[in-house]
N, C-alpha and C positions, 0 to 999 in steps of 0.2 A: 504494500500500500504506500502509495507515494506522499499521500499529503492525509495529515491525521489536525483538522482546528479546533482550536483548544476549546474548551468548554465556560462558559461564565461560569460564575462561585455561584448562582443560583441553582445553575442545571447543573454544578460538581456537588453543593450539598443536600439538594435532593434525591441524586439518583443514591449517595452513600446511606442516607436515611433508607429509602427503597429496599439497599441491598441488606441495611440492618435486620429490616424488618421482615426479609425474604432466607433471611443468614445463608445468601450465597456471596460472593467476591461482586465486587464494581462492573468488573468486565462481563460476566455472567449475565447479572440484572439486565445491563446494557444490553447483552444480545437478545434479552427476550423480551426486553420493550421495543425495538426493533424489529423483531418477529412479530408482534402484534399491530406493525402498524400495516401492512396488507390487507389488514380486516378493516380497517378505518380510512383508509384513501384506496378510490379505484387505480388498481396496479395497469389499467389500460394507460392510464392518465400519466404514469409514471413514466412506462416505457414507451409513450411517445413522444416525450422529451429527454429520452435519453441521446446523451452524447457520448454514450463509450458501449456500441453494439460487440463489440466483442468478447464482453465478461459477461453476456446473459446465463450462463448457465451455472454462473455463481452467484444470481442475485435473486432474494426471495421475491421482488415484485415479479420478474418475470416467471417465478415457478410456480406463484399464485393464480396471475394469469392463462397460463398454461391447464390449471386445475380448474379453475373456472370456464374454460372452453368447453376440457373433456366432460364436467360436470352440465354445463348447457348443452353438449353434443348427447349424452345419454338421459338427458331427463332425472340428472341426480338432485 
């Protein structure tokens, strides 16, 4: 990962309350409020302003997308 911006002291001491109150590690919390945001913004929306197509098969918007097609294509 080339470029990691730093976080305000607001979103560093709440995600560390989060991680208390979840008693996993920072980084942990981090990936799984991250993980939950596919369910709160349309990942079509996402990955049509993406500017780096060649890491989609590391990115959970487009694997949500993805699951949402097969899910619209079968009637799940």
């Amino acid at each position: 990962m080339s470029y990691t911006p730093p976080f305000s002291t607001r979103i560093t001491v709440s995600i560390r309350r989060l991680a208390w109150a979840l008693q996993m590690p920072m980084t942990r919390t981090m990936e799984h409020v991250v993980a939950m945001i596919p369910n709160m913004v349309d990942p079509e929306a996402v990955c049509a302003k993406c500017r780096d197509r060649q890491r989609c098969k590391d990115c959970i918007f487009h694997e949500r997308k993805q699951m949402k097609n097969f899910e619209e294509l079968y009637g799940l």
